[in-house]
Every structure is written in C-alpha cells, then in structure tokens.
N, C-alpha and C positions, 0 to 999 in steps of 0.2 A: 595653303591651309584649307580643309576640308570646312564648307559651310556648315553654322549650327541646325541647318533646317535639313541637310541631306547625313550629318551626324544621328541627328536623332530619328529622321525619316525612314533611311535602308535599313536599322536594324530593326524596326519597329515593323517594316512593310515583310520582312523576312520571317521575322517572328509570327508575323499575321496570315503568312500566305503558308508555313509551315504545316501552322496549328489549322489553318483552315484544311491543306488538303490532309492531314493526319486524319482528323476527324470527318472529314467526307469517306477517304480508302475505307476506315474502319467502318463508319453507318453505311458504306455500300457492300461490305464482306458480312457481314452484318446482315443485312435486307436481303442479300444475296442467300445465303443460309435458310432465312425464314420465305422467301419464295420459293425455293428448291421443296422448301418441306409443305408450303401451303399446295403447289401443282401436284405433290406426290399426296396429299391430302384429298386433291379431286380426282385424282386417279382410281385412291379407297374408295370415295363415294360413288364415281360413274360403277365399279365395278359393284357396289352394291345395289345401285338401283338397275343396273344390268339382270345383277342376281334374282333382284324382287320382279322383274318383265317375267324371265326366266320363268319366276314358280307359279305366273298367271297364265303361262303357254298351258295348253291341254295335253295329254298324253299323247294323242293320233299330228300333234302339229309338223308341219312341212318346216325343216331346219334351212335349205334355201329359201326359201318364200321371208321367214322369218332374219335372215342374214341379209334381205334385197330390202328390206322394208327399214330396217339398222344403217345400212350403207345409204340410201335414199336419204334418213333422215341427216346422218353425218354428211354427206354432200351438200344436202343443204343450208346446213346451220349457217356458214359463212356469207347468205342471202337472203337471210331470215332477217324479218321486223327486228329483231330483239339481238341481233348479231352485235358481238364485242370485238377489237381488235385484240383483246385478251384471253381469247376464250381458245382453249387446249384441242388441239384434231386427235381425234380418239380413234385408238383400231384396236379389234376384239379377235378374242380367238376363243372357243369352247369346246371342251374336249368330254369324253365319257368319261368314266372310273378306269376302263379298261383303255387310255390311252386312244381311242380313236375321233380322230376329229371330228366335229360336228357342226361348225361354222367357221370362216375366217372373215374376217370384213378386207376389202379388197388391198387396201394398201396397208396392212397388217404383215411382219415379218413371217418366212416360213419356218415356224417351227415343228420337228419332229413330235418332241415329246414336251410335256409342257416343263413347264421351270419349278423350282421350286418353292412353295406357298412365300406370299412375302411381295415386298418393295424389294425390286434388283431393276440391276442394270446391266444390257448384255449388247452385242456386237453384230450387226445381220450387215451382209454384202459392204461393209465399211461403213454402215450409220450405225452410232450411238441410238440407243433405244432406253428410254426408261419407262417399267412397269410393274405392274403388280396382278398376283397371282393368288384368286381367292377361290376354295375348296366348298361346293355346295354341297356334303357329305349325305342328306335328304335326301336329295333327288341325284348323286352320282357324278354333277358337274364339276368340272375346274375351269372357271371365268380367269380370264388373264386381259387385260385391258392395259394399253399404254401409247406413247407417243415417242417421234422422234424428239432425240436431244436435242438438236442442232435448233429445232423449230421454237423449243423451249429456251435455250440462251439467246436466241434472238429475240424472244419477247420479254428475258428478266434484261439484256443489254439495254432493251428500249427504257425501260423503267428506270436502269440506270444513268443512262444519257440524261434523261429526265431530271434523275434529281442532283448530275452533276454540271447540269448546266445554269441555274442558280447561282453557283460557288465560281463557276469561272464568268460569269459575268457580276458577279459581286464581288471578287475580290480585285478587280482593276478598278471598280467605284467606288468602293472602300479605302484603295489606295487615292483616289484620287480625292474622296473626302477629308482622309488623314493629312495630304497634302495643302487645302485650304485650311481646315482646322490649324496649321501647325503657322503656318503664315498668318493665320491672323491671333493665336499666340504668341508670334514673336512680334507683332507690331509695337508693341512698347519698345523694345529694341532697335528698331525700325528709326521707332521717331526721336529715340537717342538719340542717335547714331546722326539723325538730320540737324538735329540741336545743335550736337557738337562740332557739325562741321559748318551750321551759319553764325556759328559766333566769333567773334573779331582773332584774330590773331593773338592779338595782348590784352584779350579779357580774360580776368581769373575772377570773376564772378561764379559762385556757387550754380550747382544744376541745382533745377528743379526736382525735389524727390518725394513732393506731395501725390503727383498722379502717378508714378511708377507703380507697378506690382511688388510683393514682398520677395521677389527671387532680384529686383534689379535693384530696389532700395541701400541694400548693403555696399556694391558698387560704387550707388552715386555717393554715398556716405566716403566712402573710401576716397573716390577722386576729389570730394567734396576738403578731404581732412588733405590728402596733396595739396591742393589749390592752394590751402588756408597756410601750408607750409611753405610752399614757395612767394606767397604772397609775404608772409615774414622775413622770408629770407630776401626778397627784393626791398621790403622796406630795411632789416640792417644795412644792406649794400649802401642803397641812397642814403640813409640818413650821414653811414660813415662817410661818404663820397664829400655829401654836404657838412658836416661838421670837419673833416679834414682842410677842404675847401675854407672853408669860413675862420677856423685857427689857425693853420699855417701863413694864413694871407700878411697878419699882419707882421707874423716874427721873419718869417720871408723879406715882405720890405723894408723893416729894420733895420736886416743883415745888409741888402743894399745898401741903406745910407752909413752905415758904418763903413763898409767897404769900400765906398765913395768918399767918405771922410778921412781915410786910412789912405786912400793913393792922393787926396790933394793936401794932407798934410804940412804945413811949413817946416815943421821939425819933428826931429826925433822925438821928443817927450809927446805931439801929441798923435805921431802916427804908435807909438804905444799905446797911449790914451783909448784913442779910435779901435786899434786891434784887441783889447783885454774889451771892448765892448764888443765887439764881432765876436771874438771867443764864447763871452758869455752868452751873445743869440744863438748863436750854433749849438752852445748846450742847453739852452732852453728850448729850440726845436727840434734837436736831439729828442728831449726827454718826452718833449709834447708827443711827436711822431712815435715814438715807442708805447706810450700811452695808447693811443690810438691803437694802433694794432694789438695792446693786448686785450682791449675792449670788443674790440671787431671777434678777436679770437674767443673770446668766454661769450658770447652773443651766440653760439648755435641752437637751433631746434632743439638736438639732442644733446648731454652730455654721457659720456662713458663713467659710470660711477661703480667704485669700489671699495671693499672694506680695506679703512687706514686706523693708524692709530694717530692721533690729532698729537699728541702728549711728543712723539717720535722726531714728526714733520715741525714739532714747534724748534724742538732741541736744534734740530738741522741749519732750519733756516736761522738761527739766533746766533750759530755757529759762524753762517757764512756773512751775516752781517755784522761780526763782532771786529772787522778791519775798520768798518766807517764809525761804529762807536768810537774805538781808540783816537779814531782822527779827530773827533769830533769829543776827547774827553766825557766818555757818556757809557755808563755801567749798563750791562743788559742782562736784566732778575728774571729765570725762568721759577715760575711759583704754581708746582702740580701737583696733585693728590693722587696717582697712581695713573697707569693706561687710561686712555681716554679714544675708546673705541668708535669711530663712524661710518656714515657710508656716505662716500663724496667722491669727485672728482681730481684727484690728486693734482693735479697741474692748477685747477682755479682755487685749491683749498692753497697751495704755495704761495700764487699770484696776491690773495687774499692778507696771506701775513707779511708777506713783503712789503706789502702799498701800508699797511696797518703801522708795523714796524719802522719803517720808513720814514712814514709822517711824523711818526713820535720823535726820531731821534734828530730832523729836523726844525725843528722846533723847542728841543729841549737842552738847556744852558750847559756849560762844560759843568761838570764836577758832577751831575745829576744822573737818576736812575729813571731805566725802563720797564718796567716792571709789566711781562706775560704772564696771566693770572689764568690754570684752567679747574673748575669744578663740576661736581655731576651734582646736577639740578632733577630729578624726576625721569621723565627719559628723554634728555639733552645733556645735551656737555656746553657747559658756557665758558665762553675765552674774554677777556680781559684784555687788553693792551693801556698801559696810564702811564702817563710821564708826568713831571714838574717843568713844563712850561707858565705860557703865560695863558693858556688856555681861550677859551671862542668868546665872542660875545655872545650874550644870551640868545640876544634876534636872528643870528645866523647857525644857531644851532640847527634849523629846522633844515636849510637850505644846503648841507657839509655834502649832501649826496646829490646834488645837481649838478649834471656836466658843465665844466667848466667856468663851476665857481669855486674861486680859490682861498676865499673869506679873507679877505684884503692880502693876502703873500703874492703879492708881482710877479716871483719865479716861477712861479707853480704852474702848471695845465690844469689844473683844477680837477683831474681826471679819476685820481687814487682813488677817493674815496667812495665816489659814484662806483668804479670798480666793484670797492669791496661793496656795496649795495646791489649789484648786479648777483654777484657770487651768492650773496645771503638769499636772496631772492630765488636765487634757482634752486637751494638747497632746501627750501621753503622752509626758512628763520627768520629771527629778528635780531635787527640791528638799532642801536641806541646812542646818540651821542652824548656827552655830559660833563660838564665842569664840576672837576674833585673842590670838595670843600676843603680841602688842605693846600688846592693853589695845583694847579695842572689842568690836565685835558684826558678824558678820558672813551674809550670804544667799550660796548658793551655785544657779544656777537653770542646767539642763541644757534645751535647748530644741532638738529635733531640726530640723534641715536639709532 
C-alpha cells in the first residue's frame, strides 16, 4: 500500500514541477520575442544616430578617415569605462543613391548592393546576420547597420539561463518544502497511529478525539462507535457466560442427586419416584437453557427489521399453540380491529408472543380464556395478552421483567418475560404489567407504527 505522504506528494510535486516549467517555456518564448524586437529596436536607433553623425559630416569629408574613426570607436566599446556584457557589436555599411559603396566597417558582411529598406535578416559566408536598412533620401545615403545572429542568441541565451535558473533551483526546494509541510500535516496521524499501537491489547477504551484535526475527528468517532460495540457485545458474552454459569449450577446438581437417588434406590416405586424427579430437572434445564439462548439471540447491536403485519403473526402463532391449549383445556380469543401494520424484527416480534402467550396459558385454569387483544392507538398498535388466572401480587408487579425472577412459580427460568422487555425495548415501546379487576393477569405491549 502506497504511503499517504508520497499519495499525495508525487501528484502534487508533478503538478508543481509541470505548471512551473509551462509557465517558465512560455515567459521565456515570451521574453525571447520581446528581446529579439528590443536588439532590432537598437539596431533602428544606432542606424539613426549613425544617420544624424552622417548629416554633421561636411560635403569635402574623407569617407575612410570617417569609416577608421567608427571602426576605432566600435573596437573599443568592449574596453570602454561604460562597457556592458549586453551591449550589441555593430558593423555599418553606406552606400550612394546610385549604389556605390562608401564605407564598410571592417567586420561588416560584403554586400553588393544594398537590401531592401527595413529590419531583415539575410545569410553571408554561413552566418546569420540581422539588420536594418534606412534610406537618407536628403542627402542620397542608405545606412544599413546590423549584427551577427549567433552573437545575439548568445546573449538572449544568457538572459535566459538566467532566468531559468531560479525555477530549477526552486523547484527541488519547493519540493522539498512540500515535503516537510506535508509531514508535519500528517503528524496528528503520526501520533495516532503511536496511540494505538501503546495501548494494552484488551483495552477498548475510547481515543482521544479533543486534539485531533477536523479530517481525523470522524475516524476516531467511528472507531470510537466500534469500540463502544464490541465492548457490548463482550459484556452480553460475559454476562450470558455468567448468568448461564450461575442458573444451570443449581438444576445441574439436582439432576445429580436425583440420578444418585434413582441408581441407589431400594425399589421400584422409589427408583420411579427419583426418575419422574430427574425427568422433571431435565425439563426444567431444558427449558432454562433454551431461554437462555433466545436471550443471547435477541441481545444483538443490530436487529434486521421489517414491515409485518402484527394482526398475521398473532393468528400464526395462536395457531401453533392451539395443541398446548387443548392439553391444557384453555380457549385462545384472537380480538383484532383490522391489519395491524409494523416495523419490527420478525423473529423477536414471534419470540415475544410466544413467551407472552405461554406464560398466560401456564397459569390459567382448565375451562378458561386467553384472550389476544390488538388496537390502533395514535401511531402504535397496542397488543394485549389477559388470562383468568390467579394473577401477581401487587409488589412483584414491578420486578415480572428481572432476569430470573420467577414471582414465586418453582418451574419457571424466570426468563420469558425479561425476554418480552428485551424485545419492547429494542422496538422502543412500552411494556406494562397488571392485575385484571375481574380476576386474571394481564400484559399490556405499546409497539410503535
């Protein structure tokens, strides 16, 4: 995996080194353009003030004399006080009206005839020459003044070196400052990154996300909202581990001593006796153990929830516990006012009427009714479950949803109905216990819409 410092460094150094040399090419094509035309600009002027020497010369003046006095001073400019290493070598050529020469300066091209008025550029013995050609119509002259080429891209190259040397030492120190800038941008990451690697093993203690920056804040948030999940999901484990632990211990031993009681037996009636008690621990730790796991099971972080119809799921299940009614001589009343639309988790919304349904017909006398009650309250659907038992006592009304209390029934896990408070809670409703004033027990279950 490609580092986040060389991810966002290469294309940023690439981008940089791009636009830099673009924009250098162009301001030196550029500069180059406007020097070509500034040297052809003192070419105009020497040939004018050439022109202007020119019309101070006297009529009788010696045209060598005046060519040795020009060449003289061009030899020397290059050892003169005032000498530049920019300054242009000029050579002159002056001709009559009628074409006949009248000066050349020494290292000046041979031209026959002169050029045509004007900035041109032409070809002597294999050097490039650029000059210009101006017509003294007054006095009959044509002044041509110009320089080699070669002499002249050696001196705009210089200018160019010049101002491309800048760019190529500024843009590896550019890069290199891009480089500690971006390192010390990611230092919050940095010191993540050291956090998380000296903290213990099996700590799910929260990061710290008060000094992060707003690009790493999200992150910690995030591993933060992990942590807080698994740290959940570690406490169901243990608590299940531990309250399995802690309820099976005793029906476990039990079984032993029945099974103990059951092989030393003196007779048959009481190695029955011993076995119908073993039978019934077995299905009391049966039942506890099943409990348990559906506990563990409706305990996840997340559930999967979907639109049911509550009214469908009651009919169902009412259906498939209508074998333990008849054993149990006990009528089961579904009492519904049309569809009864939710959004729940189809498996804990079952679990829910089971344990519900369950309880009631447990508790309720042969010949007697269980009566499912569901209506639309606002935007909830409330369910109902009431039987004619012998219904709670008042003080343990409060206590129906504590694991493992079983409000005085011996056989019970105590676990149903903690269940069904589990289930209500994740659906975020309410649940309500109560003794019918006509003699029963009654569930009261709020299940939003």
């Amino acid at each position: 995996m490609i580092a986040m410092r060389t991810r966002i460094l290469l294309p940023t150094l690439l981008l940089v080194v791009i636009g830099s040399l673009g924009l250098v090419l162009s301001v030196l094509r550029d500069n180059h353009r406007e020097i070509e035309n500034v040297y052809d600009a003192q070419l105009v002027q020497a040939a004018r003030v050439l022109q202007g020497l020119l019309g101070q010369m006297p009529a009788e003046a010696h045209w060598p004399d005046i060519r040795q006095a020009l060449d003289q001073a061009m030899d020397q400019s290059g050892e003169a006080l005032l000498s530049h290493p920019y300054e242009i070598n000029l050579a002159f050529q002056v001709w009559r009206s009628d074409g006949a020469l009248l000066m050349r300066s020494a290292d000046a091209p041979v031209l026959e005839t002169p050029p045509a008025p004007g900035i041109h550029d032409l070809l002597y013995q294999g050097q490039d020459w650029c000059g210009v050609l101006l017509q003294d119509r007054e006095r009959g002259l044509s002044i041509w003044v110009g320089e080699r080429d070669d002499l002249r891209q050696g001196l705009i190259q210089r200018i160019a070196d010049q101002a491309l040397a800048p760019a190529l030492i500024g843009i590896p120190t550019l890069a290199l400052l891009i480089w500690l800038l971006l390192g010390w941008g990611l230092s919050p990451l940095r010191r993540l990154t050291r956090h998380l690697r000296a903290r213990p093993l099996d700590s799910l203690d929260p990061l710290p996300s008060a000094e992060l920056p707003p690009e790493l804040a999200p992150m910690a948030r995030a591993l933060n909202h992990q942590l807080l999940q698994l740290t959940r999901l570690l406490e169901r484990e243990r608590r299940f581990i531990a309250d399995a632990a802690h309820e099976l211990r005793t029906p476990l031993a039990v079984l032993a001593i029945h099974a103990s009681n059951a092989r030393r037996a003196p007779d048959a009636p009481a190695r029955d006796e011993a076995l119908g008690l073993l039978e019934q621990g077995v299905t009391r730790a049966t039942r506890l153990a099943s409990q348990l796991l559906t506990m563990a099971r409706l305990e996840p972080l997340t559930q999967t929830r979907q639109p049911l119809l509550l009214d469908a799921l009651a009919r169902e299940e009412l259906a498939e516990l209508t074998p333990l009614a008849l054993r149990r001589q006990v009528e089961l009343v579904l009492d519904e006012e049309g569809p009864s639309p939710i959004h729940a988790d189809p498996t804990a919304m079952t679990v829910m009427l089971q344990n519900l349904v369950g309880n009631a017909l447990q508790f309720s006398p042969p010949g007697s009714e269980v009566t499912v009650i569901l209506r639309h309250e606002d935007s909830c659907t409330v369910l109902q479950v009431l039987d004619q038992g012998p219904g709670v006592q008042p003080g343990a009304l409060a206590r129906l949803s504590d694991r493992f209390y079983s409000a005085g029934n011996p056989s019970g896990a105590g676990l149903g109905l903690a269940i069904v408070a589990l289930v209500v809670d994740q659906l975020g409703g309410a649940l309500e216990f109560f003794n019918r004033t006509e003699g029963g027990f009654g569930v009261r279950v709020q299940v939003p819409r």
